[in-house]
C-alpha positions in Angstrom: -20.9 6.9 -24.9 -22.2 9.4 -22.3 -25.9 8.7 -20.9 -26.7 11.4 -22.8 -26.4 10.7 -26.1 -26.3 7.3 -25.8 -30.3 7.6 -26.3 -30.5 9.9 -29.7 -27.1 8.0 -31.1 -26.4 8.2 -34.5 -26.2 4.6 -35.2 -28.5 3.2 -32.7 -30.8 5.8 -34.6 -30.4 4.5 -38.0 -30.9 1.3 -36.8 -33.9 1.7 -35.4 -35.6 3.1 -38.5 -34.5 -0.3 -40.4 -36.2 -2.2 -37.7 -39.4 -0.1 -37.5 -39.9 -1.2 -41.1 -38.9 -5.3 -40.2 -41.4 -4.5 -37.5 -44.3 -4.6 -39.4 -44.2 -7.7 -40.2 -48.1 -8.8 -39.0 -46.8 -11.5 -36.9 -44.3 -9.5 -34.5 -47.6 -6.8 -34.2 -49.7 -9.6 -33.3 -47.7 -9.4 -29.9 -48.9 -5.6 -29.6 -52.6 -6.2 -29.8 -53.2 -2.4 -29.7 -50.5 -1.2 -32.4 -51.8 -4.4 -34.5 -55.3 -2.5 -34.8 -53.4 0.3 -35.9 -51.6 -1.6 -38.2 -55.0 -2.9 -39.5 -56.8 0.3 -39.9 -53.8 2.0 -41.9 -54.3 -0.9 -44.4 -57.8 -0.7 -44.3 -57.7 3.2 -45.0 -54.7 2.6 -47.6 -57.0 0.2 -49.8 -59.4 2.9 -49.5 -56.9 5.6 -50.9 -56.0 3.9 -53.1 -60.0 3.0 -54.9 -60.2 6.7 -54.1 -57.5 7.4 -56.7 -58.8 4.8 -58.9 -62.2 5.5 -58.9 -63.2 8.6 -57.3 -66.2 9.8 -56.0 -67.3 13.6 -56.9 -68.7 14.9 -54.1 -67.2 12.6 -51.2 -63.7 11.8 -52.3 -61.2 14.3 -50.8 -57.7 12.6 -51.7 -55.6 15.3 -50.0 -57.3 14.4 -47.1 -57.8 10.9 -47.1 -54.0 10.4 -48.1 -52.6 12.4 -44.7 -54.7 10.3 -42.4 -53.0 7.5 -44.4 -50.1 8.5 -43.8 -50.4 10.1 -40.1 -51.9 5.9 -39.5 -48.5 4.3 -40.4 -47.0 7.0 -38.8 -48.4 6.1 -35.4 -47.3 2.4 -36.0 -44.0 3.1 -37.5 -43.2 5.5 -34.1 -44.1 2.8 -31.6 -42.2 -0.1 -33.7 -39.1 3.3 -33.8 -39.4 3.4 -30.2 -39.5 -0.4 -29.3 -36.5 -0.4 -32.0 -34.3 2.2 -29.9 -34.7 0.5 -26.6 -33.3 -3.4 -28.1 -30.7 -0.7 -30.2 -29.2 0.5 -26.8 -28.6 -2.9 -26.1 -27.6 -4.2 -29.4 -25.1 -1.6 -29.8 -23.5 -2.4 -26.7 -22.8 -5.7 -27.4 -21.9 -5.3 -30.4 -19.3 -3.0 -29.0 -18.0 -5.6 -27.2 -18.6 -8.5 -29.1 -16.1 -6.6 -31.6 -13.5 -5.9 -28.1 -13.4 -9.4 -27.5 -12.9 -11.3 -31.1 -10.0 -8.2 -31.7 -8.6 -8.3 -28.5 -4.7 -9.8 -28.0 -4.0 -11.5 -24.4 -0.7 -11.4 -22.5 -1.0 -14.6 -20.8 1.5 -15.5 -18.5 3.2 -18.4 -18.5 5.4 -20.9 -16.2 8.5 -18.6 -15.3 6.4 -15.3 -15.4 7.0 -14.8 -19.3 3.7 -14.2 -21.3 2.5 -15.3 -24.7 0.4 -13.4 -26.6 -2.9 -15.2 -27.6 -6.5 -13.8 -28.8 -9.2 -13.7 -26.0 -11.5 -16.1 -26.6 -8.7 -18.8 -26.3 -8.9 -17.6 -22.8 -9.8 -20.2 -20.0 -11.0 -20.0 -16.3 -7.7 -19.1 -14.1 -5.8 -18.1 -16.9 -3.5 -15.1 -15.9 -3.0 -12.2 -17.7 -1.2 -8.7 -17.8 -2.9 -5.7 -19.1 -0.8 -2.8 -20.0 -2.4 0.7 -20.0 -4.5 1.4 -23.3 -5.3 -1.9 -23.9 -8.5 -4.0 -23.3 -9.5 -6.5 -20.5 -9.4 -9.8 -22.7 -12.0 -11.2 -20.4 -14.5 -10.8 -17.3 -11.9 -11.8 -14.1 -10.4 -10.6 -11.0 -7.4 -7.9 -10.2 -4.6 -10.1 -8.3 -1.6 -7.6 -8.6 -1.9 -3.7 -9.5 -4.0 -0.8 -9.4 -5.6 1.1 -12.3 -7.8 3.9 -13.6 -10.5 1.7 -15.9 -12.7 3.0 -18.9 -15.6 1.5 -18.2 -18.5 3.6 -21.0 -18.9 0.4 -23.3 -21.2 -1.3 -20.9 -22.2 1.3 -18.5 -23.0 4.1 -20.2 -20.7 6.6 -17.8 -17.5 8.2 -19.5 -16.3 8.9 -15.8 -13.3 6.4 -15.6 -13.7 4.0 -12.0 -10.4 2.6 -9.9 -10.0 -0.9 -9.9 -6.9 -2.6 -7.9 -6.4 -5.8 -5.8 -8.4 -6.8 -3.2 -11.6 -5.9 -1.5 -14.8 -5.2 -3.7 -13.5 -3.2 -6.3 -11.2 -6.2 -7.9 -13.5 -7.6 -10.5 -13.4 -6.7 -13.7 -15.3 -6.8 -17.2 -14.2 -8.2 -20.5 -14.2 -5.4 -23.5 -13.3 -2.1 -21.1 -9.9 -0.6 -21.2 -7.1 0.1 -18.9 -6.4 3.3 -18.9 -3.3 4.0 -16.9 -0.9 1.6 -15.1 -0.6 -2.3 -15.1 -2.7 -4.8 -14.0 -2.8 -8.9 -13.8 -5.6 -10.6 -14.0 -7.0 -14.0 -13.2 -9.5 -14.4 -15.8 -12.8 -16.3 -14.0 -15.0 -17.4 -16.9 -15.0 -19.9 -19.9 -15.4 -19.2 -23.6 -19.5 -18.5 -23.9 -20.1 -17.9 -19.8 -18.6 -14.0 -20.3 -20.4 -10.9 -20.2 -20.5 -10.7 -23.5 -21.5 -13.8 -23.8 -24.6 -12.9 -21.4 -25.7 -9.9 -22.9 -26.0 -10.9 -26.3 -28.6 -13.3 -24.7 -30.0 -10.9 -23.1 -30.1 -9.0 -26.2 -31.7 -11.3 -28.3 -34.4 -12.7 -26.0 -35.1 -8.8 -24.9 -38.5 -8.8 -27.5 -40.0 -12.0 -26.4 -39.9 -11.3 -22.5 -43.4 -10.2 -20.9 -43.9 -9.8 -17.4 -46.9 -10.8 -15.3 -47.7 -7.3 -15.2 -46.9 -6.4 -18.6 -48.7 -9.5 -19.3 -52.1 -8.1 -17.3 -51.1 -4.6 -18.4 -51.6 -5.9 -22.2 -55.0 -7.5 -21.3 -55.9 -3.9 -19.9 -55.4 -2.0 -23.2 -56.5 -5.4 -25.4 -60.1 -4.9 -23.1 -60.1 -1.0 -24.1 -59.1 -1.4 -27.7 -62.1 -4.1 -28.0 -64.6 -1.5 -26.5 -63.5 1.5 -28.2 -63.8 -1.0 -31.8 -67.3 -1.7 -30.9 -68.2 1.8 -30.0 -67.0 3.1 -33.4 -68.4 0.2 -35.4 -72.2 1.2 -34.2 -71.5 4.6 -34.4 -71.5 4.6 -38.7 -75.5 3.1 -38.0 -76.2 5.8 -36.1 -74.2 8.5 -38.4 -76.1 6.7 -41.4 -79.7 7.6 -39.5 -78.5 11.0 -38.6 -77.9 11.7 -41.9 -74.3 12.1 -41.7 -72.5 9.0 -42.6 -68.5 8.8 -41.6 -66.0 7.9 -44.0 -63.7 4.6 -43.3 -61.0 7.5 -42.4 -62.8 9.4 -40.5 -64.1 6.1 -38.2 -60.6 4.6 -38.1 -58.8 8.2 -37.2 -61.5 7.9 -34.3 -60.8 4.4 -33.2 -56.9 5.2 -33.7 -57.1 7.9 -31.2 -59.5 6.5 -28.6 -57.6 3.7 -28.3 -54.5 3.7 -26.1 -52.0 4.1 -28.4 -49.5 6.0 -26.5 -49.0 3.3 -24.0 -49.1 0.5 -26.3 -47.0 2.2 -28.5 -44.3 3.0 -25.6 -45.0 -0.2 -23.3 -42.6 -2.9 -25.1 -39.6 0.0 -25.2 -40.5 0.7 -21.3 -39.9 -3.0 -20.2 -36.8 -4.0 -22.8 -34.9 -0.1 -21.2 -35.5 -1.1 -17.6 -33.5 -4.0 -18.1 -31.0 -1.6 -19.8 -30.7 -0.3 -17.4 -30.0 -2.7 -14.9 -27.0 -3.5 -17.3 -25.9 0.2 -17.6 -25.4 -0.8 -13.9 -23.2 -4.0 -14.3 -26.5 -5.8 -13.1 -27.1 -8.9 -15.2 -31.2 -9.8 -15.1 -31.9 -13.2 -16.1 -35.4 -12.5 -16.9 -37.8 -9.4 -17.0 -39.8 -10.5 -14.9 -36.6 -10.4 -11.9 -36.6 -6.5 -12.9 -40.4 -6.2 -12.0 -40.6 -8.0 -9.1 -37.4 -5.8 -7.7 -40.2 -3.2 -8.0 -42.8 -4.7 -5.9 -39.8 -5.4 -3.0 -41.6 -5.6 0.3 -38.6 -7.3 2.7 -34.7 -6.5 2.0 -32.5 -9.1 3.1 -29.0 -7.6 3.5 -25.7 -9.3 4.6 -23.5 -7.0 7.6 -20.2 -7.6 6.1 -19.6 -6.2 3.1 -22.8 -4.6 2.6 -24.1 -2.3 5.9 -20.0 -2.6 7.0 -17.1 -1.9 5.4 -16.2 -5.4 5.2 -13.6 -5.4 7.6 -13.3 -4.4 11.3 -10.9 -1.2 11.7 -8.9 0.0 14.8 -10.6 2.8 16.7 -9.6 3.2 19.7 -6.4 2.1 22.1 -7.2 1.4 25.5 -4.9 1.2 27.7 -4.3 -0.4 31.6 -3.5 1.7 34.6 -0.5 3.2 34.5 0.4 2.8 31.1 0.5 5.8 28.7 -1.9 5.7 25.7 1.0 6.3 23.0 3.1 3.2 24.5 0.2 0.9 24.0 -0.1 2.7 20.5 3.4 2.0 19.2 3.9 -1.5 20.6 0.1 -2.2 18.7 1.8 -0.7 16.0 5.3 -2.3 16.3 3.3 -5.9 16.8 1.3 -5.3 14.1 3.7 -4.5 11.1 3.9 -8.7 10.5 0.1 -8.7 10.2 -1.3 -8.3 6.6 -4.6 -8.3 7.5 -6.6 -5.2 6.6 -7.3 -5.1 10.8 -3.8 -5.2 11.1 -3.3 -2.3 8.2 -5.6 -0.2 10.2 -3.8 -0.4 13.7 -0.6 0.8 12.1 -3.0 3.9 10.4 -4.5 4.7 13.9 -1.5 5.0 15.4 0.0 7.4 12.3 -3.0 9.6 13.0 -3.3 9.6 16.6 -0.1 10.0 17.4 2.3 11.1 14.6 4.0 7.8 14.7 5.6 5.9 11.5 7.0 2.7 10.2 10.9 2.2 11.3 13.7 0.9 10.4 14.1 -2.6 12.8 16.8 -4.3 10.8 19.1 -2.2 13.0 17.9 -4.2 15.1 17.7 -7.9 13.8 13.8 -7.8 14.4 12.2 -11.5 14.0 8.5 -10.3 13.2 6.1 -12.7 14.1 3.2 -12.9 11.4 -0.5 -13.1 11.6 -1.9 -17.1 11.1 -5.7 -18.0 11.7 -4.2 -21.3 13.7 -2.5 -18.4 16.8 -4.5 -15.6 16.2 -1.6 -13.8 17.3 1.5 -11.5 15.2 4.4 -9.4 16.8 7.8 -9.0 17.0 10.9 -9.6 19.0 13.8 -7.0 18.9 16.6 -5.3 20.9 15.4 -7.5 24.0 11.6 -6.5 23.6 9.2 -9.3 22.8 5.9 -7.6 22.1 2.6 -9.5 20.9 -0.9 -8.4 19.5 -4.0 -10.7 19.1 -7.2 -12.2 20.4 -8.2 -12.2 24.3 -8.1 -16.2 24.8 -5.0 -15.8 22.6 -2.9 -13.8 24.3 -4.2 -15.0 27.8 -2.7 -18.8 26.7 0.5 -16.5 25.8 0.3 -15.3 29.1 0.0 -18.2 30.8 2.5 -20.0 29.4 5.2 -17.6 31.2 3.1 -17.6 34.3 1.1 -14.4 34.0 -2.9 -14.6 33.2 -5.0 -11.4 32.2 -5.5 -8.4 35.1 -9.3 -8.2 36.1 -8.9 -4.5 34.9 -8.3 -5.9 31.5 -10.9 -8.2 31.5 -13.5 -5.9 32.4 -12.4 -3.8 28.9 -12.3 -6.9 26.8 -16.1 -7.6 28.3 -16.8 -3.8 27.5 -15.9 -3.9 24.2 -17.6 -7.2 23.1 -20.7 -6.2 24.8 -20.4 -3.1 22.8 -20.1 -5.2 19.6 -16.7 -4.4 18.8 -13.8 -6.8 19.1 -10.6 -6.5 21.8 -7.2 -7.7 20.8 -4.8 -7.3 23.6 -1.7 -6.1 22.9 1.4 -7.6 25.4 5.1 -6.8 25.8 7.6 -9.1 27.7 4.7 -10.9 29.1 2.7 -8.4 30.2 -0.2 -7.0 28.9 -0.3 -3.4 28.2 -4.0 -2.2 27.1 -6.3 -3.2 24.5 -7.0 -2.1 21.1 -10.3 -1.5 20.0 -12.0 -2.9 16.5 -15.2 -2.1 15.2 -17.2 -2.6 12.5 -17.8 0.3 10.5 -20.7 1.6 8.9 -20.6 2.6 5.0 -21.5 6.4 4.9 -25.2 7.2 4.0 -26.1 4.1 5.1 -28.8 5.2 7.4 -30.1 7.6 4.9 -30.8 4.8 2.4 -32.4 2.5 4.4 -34.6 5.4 5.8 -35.8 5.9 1.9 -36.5 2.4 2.2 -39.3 2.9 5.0 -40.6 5.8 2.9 -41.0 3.2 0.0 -42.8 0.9 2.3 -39.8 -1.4 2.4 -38.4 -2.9 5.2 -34.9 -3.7 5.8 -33.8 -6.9 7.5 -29.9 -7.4 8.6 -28.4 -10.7 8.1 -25.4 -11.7 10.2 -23.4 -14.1 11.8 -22.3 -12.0 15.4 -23.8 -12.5 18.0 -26.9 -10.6 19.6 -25.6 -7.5 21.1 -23.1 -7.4 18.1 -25.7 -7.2 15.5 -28.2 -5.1 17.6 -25.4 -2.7 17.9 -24.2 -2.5 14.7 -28.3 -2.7 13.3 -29.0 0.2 15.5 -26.4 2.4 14.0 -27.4 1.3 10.2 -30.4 2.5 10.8 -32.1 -1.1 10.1 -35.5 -2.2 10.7 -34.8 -5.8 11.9 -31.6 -8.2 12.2 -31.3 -11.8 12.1 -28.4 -12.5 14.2 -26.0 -16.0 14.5 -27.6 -16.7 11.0 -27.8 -19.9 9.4 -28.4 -20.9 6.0 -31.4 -22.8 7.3 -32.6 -19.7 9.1 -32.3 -17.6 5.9 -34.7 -20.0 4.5 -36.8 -19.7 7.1 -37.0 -15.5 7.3 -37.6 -15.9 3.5 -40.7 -18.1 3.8 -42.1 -16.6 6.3 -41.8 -13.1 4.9 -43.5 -14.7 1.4 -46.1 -17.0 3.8 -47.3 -13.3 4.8 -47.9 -12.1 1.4 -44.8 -10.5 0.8 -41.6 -10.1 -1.9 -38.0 -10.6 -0.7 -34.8 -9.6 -1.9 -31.5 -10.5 -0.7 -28.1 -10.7 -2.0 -25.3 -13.6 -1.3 -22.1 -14.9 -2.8 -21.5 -18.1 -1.1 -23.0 -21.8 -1.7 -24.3 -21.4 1.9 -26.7 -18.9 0.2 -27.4 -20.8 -2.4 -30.9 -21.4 -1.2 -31.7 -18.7 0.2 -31.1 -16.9 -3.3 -33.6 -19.2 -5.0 -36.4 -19.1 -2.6 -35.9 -15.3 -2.6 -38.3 -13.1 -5.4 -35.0 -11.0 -6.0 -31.7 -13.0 -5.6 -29.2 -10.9 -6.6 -25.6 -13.3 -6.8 -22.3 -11.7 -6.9 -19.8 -12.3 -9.7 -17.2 -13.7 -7.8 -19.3 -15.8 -5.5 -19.5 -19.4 -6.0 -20.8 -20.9 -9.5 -24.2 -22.5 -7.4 -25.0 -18.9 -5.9 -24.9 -17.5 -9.2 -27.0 -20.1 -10.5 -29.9 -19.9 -7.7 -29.8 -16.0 -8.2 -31.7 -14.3 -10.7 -29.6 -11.7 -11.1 -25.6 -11.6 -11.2 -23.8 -8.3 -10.3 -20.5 -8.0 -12.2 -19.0 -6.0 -9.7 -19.8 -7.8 -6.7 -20.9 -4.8 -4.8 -23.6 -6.2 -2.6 -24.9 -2.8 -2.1 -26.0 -2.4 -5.3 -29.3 -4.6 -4.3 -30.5 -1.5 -3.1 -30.3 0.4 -6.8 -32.1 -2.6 -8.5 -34.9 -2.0 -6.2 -35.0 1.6 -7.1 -34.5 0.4 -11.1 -37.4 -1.9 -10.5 -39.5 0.9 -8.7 -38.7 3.2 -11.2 -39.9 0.6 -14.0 -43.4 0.0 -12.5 -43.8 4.2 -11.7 -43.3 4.9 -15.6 -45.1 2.1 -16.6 -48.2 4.0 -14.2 -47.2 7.2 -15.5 -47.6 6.8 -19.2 -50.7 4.5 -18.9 -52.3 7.8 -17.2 -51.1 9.7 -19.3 -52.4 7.6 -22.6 -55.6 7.3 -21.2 -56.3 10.7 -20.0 -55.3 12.2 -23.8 -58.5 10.7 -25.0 -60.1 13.7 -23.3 -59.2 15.8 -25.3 -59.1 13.9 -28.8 -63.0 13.1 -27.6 -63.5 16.9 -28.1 -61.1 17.4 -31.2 -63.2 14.5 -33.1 -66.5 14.2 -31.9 -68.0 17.9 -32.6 -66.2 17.4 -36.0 -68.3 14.0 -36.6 -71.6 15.3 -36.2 -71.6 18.8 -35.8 -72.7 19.6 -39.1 -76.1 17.1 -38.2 -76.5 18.7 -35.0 -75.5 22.4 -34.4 -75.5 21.9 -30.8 -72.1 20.2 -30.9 -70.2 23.0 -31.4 -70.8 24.0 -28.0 -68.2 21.2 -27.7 -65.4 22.7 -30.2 -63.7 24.0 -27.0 -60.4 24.5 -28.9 -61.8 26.3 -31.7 -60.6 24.1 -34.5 -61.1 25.5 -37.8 -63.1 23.1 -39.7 -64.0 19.1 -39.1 -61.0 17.8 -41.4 -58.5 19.7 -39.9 -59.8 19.1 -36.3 -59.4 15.3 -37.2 -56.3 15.5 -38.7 -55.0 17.5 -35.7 -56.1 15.1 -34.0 -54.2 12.1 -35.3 -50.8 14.0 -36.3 -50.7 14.7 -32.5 -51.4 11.2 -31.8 -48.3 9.9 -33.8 -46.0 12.6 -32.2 -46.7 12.2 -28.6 -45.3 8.8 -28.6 -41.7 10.2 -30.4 -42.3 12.8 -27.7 -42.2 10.4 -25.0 -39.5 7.7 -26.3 -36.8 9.3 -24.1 -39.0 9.2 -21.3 -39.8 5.8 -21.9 -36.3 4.9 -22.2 -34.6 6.8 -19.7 -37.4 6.4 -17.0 -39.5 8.6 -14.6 -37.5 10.3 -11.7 -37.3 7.8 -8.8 -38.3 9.4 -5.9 -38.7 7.4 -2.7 -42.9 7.8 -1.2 -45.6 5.9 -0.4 -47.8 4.0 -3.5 -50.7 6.7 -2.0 -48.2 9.7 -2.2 -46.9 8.2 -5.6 -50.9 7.8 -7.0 -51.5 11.6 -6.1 -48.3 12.5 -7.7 -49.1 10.6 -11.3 -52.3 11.4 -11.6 -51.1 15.4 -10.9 -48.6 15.3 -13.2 -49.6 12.3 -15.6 -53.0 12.3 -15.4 -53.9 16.1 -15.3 -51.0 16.4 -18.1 -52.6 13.7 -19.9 -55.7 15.6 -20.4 -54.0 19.8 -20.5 -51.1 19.0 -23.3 -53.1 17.5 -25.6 -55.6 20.7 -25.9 -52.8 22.7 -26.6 -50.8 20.4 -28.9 -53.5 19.7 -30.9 -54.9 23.4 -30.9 -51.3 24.2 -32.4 -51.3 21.6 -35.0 -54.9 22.7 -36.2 -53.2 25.9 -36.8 -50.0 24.8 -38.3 -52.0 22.9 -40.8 -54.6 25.7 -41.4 -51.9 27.9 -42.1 -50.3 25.6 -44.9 -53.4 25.0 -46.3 -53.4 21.1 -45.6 -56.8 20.9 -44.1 
């Protein structure tokens, strides 16, 4: 399902209504201390309707009346339970989606001898390999190890857009329950029976209602506080109605209370907290708590590892440079030539380079009777030997023990580019032929695109960005400087991870960081936000409290925004609820007591008609402003990256300003509507 209609959905819809009615149940409202007054006034006023009914009273007893407050009451609890309903429905439905994918799913596990057996998915164990044709579902969360493929991935995200997934690099992993939807793939499924995605979410799913935040926690106190006030303000008004000679009605003092109160947020506040973990999973992003989300929000230091994350992951060829007197496009081809042995994605990229630079293209050697020479981690070396040419590729101390084996050590001309390059932070392979060196071939790291442009949003947001790394000084300050970093922690350690961490937190501060490897392990922990990778090791994922499912270490930087974003509409709305009472002050108010004093009419600013349909006005608009804002609520408020001053003045413009302007109108139009039907 698209984003958006994934929020009005049919089913989610309907079942949302069902659970607005469980909802009322005076034990889950007890958790909603400002929708359980509510709840309590509409059953105060319904006893009251219904002795009305029974036993009337000429004079005082206005049924039409009394019976729409009723109604509007339970209204106004039955929308906030609606819209706490549609965020856990989102959820629900989701995993119910692929709760259904997994127990219908057929595997093609492979067997001994590369024959499969069909078997159903949750049979599935860890390593476990399996083929999946094009149409049919991923039996299980795992990792690409042959194949490329176009991947529907709208049961968990949300996005009908189809993503590539293929072999190798960062784009490998894979979920359980979304469908292939062109070519072949194998996979080597990761996870057990019960440690899946699906597994996860249903979790999540089911302890969604019972998780509170700190802030939510303080938030709840906040309108708990209010509520109590507003209760006592309204219980000695009816003394002082009674001595003005205009006593109130039970209707009339709960439609007051209901309104003063704030509703609106407490209505809204459950659904914003459960949808901004939604929407962490919308985004493959597995929270482990609510309060992980929150504190992503409150970010002040962002740990980030080089490789992988700031980098592409691995170095690329960018430059030949070659020695006196030999010609650029010589170096290039015998690079090229030497490198066709070497798998490595460094070695991929030399024999790009020199198709781009210089036109040049894979050949034909068996002509030849080529012995290629491949790439190991023990020489550090590849090449080839051919048609009387011996040519060789690989690091500086490499080649020079290659060298000198035949006599010949490095030229002081190439020495002074190998220093160059390192102290540039890149890294020098020299390239040799018949025992000579020709030039040297230049690797850097390179930076992801935009990179620099994120990180400066970060400064905007007050967030600073700290560069984790293993290189050396003048590698990292290079590479940091072109990132656009604030700070870099170079020749890292896992001990001096811990020790950036404390000392950031020591100073009053939240971290972030992201890792994947037990080295990181406790790093992750001590960090506020430890964001694990799926395919890392099982104890980084454990230390973390979030796990990414696509192992895209970038994506720390979106669940700071999805935190930010949480807390901003969290702010918004609570402006927003509490500047309505303005104008519901002088909707009910002149109604109340302008019959005992005259003067108040001077406060009938809107011009309501007459004191019941003022009040009821009053209350229908009450109830509808929290269906207005469920998709707000759910969907969030527009991140923008500013400072929490720039981001006050913005809310309390747009919030607090609109808090107090739409309900004048909206309530000025219902008084109408309801005029005009002859309901008040």
């Amino acid at each position: 399902m698209s984003k958006k209609t994934a929020i009005w959905n049919t089913q989610i819809v309907k079942r949302a209504i069902l659970d607005s009615f469980v909802k009322l149940n005076p034990r889950k409202m007890m958790s909603n201390p400002v929708m359980f007054v509510v709840e309590v006034g509409s059953v105060l006023t319904t006893l009251q309707l219904i002795r009305g009914v029974v036993s009337p009273i000429p004079g005082l007893t206005n049924t039409g009346f009394e019976l729409q407050i009723t109604l509007w009451l339970w209204f106004t609890v039955l929308f906030a339970n609606f819209a706490e309903a549609m965020a856990e429905g989102r959820g629900k439905a989701q995993a119910d989606n692929l709760r259904k994918s997994r127990t219908e799913t057929i595997a093609h596990r492979v067997r001994s001898g590369a024959s499969t057996e069909d078997v159903p998915a949750p049979d599935l164990r860890k390593d476990d390999v399996v083929v999946v044709y094009a149409g049919e579902f991923i039996p299980g969360d795992g990792e690409i190890i042959e194949g490329v493929a176009s991947v529907d991935e709208s049961a968990i995200t949300g996005e009908s857009a189809p993503v590539i997934r293929e072999a190798g690099g960062d784009r490998s992993a894979v979920t359980g329950g979304t469908r292939v939807l062109s070519d072949q793939i194998k996979v080597r499924i990761t996870s057990n029976p019960g440690e899946t995605f699906v597994d996860r979410m249903i979790e999540l799913v089911e302890g969604a209602e019972r998780q509170k935040t700190p802030n939510e926690i303080a938030l709840n106190i906040l309108l708990a506080g209010l509520t109590i006030i507003f209760l006592l303000a309204v219980v000695t008004l009816q003394p002082f109605a009674i001595y003005s000679s205009a006593p109130q009605t039970i209707f009339v003092l709960v439609a007051l209370l209901v309104c003063l109160i704030p509703t609106t947020i407490g209505g809204l506040l459950s659904a914003i907290g459960i949808a901004g973990m939604d929407r962490l999973i919308q985004h493959n992003v597995l929270a482990m708590s609510g309060r992980a989300v929150e504190a992503a929000g409150d970010v002040n230091t962002l740990l980030l590892d080089k490789t992988g994350t700031i980098t592409l992951g691995n170095r690329q060829a960018t430059a030949f440079v070659p020695l006196p007197g030999v010609d650029e496009k010589e170096l290039a081809e015998a690079a090229q030539l030497s490198s066709l042995a070497d798998e490595t994605p460094e070695g991929r990229s030399i024999v790009v380079l020199a198709k781009e630079k210089y036109g040049l293209r894979g050949r034909e050697l068996a002509p030849h009777e080529a012995t290629f020479v491949p790439f190991t981690a023990h020489t550090r070396m590849s090449g080839v030997d051919f048609a009387s040419r011996e040519i060789r590729k690989g690091a500086a101390d490499a080649i020079q023990k290659y060298l000198g084996s035949n006599g010949n050590y490095l030229a002081t001309d190439l020495s002074r580019i190998v220093e160059r390059i390192s102290r540039e932070g890149g890294t020098p392979l020299v390239v040799a032929e018949d025992h000579l060196p020709l030039g040297v071939i230049q690797l850097n790291d390179i930076v992801k695109g935009g990179m620099a442009e994120r990180f400066k949003q970060m400064r905007q947001m007050g967030i600073r960005t700290v560069m984790i790394t293993g290189d050396n000084q003048l590698t990292a300050a290079t590479i940091a400087r072109e990132a656009g970093v604030d700070d870099f922690l170079a020749e890292a350690t896992p001990e001096d991870k811990m020790a950036l961490i404390k000392r950031e937190q020591e100073g009053g501060k939240l971290v972030a960081m992201t890792g994947d490897g037990t080295n990181d392990a406790p790093a992750l922990a001590q960090a506020d936000v430890g964001l694990a990778m799926n395919t890392g090791t099982q104890a980084a994922k454990e230390a973390g409290n979030m796990v990414d499912l696509d192992s895209n270490p970038t994506k720390l930087i979106e669940v700071v925004e999805i935190g930010k974003q949480l807390l901003m509409t969290r702010g918004a709305l609570t402006t927003f609820s509490i500047a309505n009472d303005v104008a519901k002050y002088f909707a009910i108010i002149p109604a109340m007591f302008a019959a005992a004093f005259p003067v108040l009419n001077a406060l009938n600013i809107m011009g309501l008609r007459t004191p019941q349909s003022a009040i009821l006005s009053a209350v229908i608009f009450n109830a509808l402003i929290i269906i207005a804002l469920i998709p707000l609520a759910l969907r969030g408020v527009k991140y923008r990256p500013m400072s929490a001053a720039s981001l006050l003045r913005r809310n309390l413009l747009i919030y607090g300003l609109g808090g107090i302007v739409v309900p004048f109108f909206g309530i000025k139009i219902i008084d109408v509507i309801i005029h005009s039907l002859g309901l008040a």
